[in-house]
N, CA, C and O atoms as a GROMACS GRO file, in nm:
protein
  404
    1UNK      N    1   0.478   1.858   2.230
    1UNK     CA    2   0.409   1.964   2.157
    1UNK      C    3   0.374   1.910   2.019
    1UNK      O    4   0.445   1.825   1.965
    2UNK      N    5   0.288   1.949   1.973
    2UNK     CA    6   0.234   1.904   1.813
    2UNK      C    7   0.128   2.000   1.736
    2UNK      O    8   0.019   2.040   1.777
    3UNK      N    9   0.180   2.018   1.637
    3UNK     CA   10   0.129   2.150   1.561
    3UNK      C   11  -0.020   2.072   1.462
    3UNK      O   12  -0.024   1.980   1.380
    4UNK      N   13  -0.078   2.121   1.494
    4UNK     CA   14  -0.218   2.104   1.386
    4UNK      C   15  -0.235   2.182   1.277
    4UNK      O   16  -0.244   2.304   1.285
    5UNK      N   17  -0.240   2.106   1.149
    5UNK     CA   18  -0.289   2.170   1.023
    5UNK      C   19  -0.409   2.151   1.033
    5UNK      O   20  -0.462   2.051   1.081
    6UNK      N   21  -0.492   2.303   0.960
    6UNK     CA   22  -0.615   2.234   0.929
    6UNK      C   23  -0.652   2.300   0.755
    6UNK      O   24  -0.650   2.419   0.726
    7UNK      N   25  -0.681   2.194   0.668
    7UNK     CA   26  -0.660   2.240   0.546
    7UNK      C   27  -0.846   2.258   0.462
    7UNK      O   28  -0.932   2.174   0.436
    8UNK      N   29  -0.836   2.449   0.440
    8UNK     CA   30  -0.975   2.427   0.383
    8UNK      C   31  -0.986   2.510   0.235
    8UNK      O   32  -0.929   2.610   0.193
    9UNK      N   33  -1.042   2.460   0.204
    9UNK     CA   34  -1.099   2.525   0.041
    9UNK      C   35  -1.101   2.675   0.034
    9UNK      O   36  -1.138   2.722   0.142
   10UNK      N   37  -1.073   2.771  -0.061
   10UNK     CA   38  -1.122   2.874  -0.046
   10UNK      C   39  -1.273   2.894  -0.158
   10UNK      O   40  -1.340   2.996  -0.149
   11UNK      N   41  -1.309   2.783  -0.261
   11UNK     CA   42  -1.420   2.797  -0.292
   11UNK      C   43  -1.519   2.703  -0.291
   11UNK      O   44  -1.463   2.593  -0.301
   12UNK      N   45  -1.636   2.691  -0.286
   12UNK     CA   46  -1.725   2.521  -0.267
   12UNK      C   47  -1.663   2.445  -0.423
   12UNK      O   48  -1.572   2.482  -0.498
   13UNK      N   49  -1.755   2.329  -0.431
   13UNK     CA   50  -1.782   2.268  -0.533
   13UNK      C   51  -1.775   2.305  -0.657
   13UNK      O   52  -1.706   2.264  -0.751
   14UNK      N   53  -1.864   2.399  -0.646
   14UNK     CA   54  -1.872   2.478  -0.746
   14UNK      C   55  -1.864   2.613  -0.803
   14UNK      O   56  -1.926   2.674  -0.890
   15UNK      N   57  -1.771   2.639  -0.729
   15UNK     CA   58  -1.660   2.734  -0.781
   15UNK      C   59  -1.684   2.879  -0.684
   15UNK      O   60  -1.605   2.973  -0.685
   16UNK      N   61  -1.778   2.875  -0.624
   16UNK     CA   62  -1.839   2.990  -0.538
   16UNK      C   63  -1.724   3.011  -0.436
   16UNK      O   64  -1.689   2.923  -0.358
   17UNK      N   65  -1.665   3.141  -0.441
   17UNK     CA   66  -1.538   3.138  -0.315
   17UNK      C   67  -1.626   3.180  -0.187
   17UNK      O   68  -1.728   3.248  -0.202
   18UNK      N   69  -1.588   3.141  -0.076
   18UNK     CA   70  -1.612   3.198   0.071
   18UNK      C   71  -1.561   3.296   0.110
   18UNK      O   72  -1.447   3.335   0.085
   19UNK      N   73  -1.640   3.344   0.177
   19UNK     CA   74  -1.633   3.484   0.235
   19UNK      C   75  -1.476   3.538   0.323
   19UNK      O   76  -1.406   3.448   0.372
   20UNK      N   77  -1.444   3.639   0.332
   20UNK     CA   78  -1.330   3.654   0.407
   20UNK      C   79  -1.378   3.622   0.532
   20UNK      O   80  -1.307   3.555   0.608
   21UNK      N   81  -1.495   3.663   0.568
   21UNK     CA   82  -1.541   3.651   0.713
   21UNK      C   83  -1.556   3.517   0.754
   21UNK      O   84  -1.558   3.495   0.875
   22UNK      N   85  -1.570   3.405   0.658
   22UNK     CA   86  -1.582   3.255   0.706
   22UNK      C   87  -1.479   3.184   0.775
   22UNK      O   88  -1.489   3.101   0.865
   23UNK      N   89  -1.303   3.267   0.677
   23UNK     CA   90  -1.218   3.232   0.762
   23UNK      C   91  -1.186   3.297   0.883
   23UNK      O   92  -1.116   3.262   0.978
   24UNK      N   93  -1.273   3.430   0.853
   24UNK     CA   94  -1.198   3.522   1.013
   24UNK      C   95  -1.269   3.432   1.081
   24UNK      O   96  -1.192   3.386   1.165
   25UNK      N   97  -1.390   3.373   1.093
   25UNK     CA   98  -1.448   3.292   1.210
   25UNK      C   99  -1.399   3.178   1.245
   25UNK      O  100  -1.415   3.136   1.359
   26UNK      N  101  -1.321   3.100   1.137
   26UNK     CA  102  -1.264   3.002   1.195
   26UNK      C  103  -1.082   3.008   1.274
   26UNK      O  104  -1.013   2.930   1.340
   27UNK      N  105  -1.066   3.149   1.217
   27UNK     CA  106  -0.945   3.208   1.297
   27UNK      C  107  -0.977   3.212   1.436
   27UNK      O  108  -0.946   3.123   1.515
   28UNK      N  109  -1.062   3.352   1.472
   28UNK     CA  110  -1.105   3.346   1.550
   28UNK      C  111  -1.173   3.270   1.661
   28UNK      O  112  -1.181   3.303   1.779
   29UNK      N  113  -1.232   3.140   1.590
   29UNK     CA  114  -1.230   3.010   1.720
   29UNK      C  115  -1.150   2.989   1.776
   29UNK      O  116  -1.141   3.005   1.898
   30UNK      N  117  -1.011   2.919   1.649
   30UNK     CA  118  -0.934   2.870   1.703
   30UNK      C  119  -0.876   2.963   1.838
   30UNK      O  120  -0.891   2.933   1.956
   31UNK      N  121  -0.809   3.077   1.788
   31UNK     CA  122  -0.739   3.147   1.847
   31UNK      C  123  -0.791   3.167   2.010
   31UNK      O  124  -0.716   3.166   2.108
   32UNK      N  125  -0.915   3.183   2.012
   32UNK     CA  126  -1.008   3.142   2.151
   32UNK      C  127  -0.950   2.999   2.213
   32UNK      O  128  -0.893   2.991   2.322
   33UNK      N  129  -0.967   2.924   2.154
   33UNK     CA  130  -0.939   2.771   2.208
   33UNK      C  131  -0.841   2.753   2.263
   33UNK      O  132  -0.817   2.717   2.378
   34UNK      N  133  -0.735   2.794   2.123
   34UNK     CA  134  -0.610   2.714   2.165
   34UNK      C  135  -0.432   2.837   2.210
   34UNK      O  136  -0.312   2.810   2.222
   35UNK      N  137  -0.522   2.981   2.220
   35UNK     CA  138  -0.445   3.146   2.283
   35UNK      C  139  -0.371   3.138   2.172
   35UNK      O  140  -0.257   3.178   2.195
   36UNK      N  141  -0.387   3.102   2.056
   36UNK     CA  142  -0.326   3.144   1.893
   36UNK      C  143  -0.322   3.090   1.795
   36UNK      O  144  -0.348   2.970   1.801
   37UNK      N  145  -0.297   3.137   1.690
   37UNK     CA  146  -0.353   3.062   1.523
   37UNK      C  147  -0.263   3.120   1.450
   37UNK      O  148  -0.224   3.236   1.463
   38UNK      N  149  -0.213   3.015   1.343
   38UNK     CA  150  -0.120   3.107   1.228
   38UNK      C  151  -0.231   3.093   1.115
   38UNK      O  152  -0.289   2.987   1.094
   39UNK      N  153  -0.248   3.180   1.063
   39UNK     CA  154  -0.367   3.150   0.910
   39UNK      C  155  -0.270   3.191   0.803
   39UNK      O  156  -0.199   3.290   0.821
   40UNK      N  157  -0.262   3.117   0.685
   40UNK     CA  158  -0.220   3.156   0.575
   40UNK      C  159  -0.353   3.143   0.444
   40UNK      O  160  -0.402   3.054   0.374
   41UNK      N  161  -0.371   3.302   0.469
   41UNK     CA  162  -0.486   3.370   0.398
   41UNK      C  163  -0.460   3.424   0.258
   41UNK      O  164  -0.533   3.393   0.164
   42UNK      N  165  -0.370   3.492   0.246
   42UNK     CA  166  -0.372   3.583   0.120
   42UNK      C  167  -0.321   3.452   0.002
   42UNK      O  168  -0.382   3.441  -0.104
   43UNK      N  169  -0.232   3.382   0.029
   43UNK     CA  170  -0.163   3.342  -0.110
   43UNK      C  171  -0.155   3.201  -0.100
   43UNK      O  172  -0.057   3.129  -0.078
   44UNK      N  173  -0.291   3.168  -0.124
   44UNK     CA  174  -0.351   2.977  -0.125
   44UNK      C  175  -0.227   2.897  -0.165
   44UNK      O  176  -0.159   2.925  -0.264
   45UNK      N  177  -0.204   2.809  -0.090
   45UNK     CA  178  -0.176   2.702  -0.141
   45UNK      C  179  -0.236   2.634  -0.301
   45UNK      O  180  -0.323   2.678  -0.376
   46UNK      N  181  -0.172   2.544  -0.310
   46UNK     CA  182  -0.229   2.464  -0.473
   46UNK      C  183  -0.280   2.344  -0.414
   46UNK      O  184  -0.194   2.296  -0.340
   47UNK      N  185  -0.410   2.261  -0.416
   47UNK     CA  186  -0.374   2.116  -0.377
   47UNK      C  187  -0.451   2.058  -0.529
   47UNK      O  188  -0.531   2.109  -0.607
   48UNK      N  189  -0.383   1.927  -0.522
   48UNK     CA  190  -0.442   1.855  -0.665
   48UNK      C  191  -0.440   1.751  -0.627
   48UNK      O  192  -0.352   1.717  -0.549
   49UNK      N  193  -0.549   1.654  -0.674
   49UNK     CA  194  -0.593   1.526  -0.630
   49UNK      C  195  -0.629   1.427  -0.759
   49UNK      O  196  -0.680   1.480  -0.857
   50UNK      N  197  -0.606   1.305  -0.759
   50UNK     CA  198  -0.590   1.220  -0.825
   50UNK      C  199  -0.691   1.118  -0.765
   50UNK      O  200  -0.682   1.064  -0.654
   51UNK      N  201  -0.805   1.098  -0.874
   51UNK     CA  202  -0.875   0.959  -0.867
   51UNK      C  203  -0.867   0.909  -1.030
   51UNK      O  204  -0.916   0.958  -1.132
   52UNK      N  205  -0.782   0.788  -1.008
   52UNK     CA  206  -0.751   0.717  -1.127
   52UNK      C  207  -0.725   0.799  -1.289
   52UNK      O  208  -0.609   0.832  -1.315
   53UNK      N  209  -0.789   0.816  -1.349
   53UNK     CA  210  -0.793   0.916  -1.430
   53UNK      C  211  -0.840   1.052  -1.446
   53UNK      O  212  -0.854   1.110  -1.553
   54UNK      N  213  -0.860   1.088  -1.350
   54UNK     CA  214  -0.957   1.223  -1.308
   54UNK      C  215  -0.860   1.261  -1.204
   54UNK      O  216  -0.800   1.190  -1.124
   55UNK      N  217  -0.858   1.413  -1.227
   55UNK     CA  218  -0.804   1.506  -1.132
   55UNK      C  219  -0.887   1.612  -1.035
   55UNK      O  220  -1.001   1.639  -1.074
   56UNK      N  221  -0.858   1.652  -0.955
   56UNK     CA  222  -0.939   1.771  -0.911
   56UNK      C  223  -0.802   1.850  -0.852
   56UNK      O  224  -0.694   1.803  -0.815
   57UNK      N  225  -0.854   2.005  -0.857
   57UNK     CA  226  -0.744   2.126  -0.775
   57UNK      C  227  -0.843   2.197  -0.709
   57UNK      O  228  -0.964   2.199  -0.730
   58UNK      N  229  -0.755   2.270  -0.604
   58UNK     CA  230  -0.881   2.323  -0.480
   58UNK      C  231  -0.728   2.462  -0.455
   58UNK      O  232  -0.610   2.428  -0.444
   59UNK      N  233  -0.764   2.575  -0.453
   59UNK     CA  234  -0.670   2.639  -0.379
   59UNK      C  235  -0.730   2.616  -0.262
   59UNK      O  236  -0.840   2.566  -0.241
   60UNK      N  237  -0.632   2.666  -0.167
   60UNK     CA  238  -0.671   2.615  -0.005
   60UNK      C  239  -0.610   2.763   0.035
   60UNK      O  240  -0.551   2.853  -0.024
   61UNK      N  241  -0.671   2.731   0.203
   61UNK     CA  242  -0.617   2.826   0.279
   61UNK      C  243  -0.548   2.729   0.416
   61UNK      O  244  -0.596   2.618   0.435
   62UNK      N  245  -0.457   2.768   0.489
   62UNK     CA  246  -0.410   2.638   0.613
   62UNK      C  247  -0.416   2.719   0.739
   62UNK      O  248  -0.381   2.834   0.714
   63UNK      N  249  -0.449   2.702   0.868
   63UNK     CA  250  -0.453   2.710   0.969
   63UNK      C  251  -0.356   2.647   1.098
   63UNK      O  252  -0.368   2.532   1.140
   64UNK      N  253  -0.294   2.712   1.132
   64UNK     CA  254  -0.219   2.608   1.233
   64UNK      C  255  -0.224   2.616   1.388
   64UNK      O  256  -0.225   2.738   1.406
   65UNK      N  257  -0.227   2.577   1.469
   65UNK     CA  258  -0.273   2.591   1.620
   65UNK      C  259  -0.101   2.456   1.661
   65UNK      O  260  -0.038   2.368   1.603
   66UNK      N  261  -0.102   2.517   1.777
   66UNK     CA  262   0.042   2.415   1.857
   66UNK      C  263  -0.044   2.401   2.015
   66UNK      O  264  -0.100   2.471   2.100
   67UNK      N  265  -0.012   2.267   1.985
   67UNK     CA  266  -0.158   2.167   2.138
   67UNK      C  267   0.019   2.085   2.194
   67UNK      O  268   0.112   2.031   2.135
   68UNK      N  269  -0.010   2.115   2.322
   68UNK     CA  270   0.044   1.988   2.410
   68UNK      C  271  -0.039   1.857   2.365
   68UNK      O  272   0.026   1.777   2.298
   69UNK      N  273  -0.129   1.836   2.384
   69UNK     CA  274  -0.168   1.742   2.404
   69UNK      C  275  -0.281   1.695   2.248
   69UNK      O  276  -0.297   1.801   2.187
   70UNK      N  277  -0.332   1.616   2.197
   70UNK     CA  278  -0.405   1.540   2.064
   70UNK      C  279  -0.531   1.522   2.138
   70UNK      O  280  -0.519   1.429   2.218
   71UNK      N  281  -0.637   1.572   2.140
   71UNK     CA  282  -0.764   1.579   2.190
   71UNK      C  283  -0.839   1.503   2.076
   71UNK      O  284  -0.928   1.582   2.043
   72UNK      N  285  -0.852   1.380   1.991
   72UNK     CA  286  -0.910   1.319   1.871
   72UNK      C  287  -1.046   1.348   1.876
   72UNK      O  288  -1.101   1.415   1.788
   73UNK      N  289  -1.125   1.287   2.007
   73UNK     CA  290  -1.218   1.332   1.942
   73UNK      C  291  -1.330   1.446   1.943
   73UNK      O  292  -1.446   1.458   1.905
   74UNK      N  293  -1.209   1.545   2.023
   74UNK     CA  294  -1.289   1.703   1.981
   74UNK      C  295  -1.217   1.762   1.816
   74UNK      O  296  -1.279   1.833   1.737
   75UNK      N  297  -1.069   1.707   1.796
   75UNK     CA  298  -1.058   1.745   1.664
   75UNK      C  299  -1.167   1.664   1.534
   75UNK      O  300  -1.195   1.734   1.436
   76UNK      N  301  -1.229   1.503   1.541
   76UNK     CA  302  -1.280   1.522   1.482
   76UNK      C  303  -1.420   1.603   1.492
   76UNK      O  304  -1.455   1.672   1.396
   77UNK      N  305  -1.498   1.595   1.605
   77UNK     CA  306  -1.608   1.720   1.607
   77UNK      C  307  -1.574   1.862   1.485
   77UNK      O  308  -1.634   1.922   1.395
   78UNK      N  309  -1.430   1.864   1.557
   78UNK     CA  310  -1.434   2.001   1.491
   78UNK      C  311  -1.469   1.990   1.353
   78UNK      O  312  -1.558   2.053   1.297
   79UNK      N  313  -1.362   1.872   1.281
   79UNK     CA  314  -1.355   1.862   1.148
   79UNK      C  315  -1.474   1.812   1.138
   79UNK      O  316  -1.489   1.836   1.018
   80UNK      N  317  -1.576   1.759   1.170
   80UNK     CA  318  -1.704   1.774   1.087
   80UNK      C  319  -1.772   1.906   1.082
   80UNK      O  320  -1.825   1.942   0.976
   81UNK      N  321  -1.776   1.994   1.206
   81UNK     CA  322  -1.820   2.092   1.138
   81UNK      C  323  -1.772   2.163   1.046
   81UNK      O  324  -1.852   2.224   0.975
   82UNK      N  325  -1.640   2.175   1.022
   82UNK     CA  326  -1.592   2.236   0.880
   82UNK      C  327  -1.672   2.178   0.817
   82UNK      O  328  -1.777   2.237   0.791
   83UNK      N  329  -1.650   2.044   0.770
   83UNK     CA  330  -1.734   1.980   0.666
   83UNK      C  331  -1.858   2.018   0.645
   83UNK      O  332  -1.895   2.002   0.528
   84UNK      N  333  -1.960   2.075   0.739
   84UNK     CA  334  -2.044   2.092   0.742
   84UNK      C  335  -2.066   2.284   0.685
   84UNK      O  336  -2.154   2.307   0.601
   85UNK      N  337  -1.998   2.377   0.730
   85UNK     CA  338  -2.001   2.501   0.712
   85UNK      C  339  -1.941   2.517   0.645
   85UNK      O  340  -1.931   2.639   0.637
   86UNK      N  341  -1.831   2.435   0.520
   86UNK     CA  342  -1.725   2.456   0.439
   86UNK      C  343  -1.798   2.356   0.287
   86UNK      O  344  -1.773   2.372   0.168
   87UNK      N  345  -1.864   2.284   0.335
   87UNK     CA  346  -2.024   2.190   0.240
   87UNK      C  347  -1.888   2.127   0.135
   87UNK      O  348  -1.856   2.148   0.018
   88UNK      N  349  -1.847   2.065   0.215
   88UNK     CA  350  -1.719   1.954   0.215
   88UNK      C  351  -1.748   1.796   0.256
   88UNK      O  352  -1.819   1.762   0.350
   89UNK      N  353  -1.682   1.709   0.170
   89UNK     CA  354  -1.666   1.574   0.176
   89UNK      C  355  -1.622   1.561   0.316
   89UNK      O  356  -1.684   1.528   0.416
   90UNK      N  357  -1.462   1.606   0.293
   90UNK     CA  358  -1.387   1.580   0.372
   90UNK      C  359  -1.290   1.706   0.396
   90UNK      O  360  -1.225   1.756   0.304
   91UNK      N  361  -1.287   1.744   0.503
   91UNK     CA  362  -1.167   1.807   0.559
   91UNK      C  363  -1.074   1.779   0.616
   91UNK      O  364  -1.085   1.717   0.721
   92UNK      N  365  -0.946   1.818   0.565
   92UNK     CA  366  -0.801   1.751   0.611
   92UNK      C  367  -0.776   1.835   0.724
   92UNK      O  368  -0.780   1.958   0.715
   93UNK      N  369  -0.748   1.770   0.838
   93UNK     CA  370  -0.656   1.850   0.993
   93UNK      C  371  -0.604   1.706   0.969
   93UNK      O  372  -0.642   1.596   0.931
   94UNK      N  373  -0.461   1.793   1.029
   94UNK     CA  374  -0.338   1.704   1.057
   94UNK      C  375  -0.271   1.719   1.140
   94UNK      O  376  -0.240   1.836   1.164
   95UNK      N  377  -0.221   1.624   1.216
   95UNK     CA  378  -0.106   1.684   1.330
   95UNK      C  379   0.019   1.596   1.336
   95UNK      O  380   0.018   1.473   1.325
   96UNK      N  381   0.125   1.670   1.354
   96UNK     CA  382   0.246   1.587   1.355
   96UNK      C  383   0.362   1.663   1.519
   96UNK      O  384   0.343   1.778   1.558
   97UNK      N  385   0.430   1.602   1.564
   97UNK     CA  386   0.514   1.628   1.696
   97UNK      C  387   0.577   1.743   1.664
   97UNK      O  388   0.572   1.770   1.544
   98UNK      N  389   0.648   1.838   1.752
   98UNK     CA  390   0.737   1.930   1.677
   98UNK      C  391   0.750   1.964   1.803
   98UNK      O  392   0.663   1.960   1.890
   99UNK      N  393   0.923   2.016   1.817
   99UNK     CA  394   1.015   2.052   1.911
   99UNK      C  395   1.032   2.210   1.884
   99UNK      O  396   1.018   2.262   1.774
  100UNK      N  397   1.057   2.260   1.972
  100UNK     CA  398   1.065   2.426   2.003
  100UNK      C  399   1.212   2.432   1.998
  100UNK      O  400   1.261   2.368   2.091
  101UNK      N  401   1.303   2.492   1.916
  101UNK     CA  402   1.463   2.538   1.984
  101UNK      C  403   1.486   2.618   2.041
  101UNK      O  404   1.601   2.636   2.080
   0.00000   0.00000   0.00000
């Protein structure tokens, strides 16, 4: 089993936040795909990033889905379309193993 993060902005570039409905749609995919989604919506995360002397911060929102199996390259498909409907560099999905007790 292995749990997928998927980590997205709650505003563009430039400072414009997204709609509530942008994440209900990407809830709602998932939850189609993969029969459930955890979203943590109301109370962003912090992320802060470091290029050499320059910083950037992004509140985020995270998504999580639990896959038997690592499908790469429909997760990256996916993650470009974030990139693409989220008007993003880069979007972080992550996945790491995880045991059920």
């Amino acid at each position: 089993m292995h749990l997928v993060q998927i980590l997205l902005p709650r505003a563009d570039n430039a400072g414009q936040p997204f709609a509530r409905e942008d994440f209900d749609c990407v809830k709602e995919e998932l939850a189609s795909r993969f029969k459930g989604v955890t979203a943590y919506l109301q109370a962003p995360a912090e992320g802060l990033w470091r290029r050499g002397a320059q910083s950037a911060n992004d509140d985020i929102v995270i998504f999580e889905v639990m896959v038997e199996e690592i499908d790469l390259p429909d997760w990256r498909d996916r993650r470009a379309e974030l990139e693409r409907r989220f008007r993003q560099d880069k979007v972080i999905i992550r996945y790491m193993p995880v045991a059920l007790v």
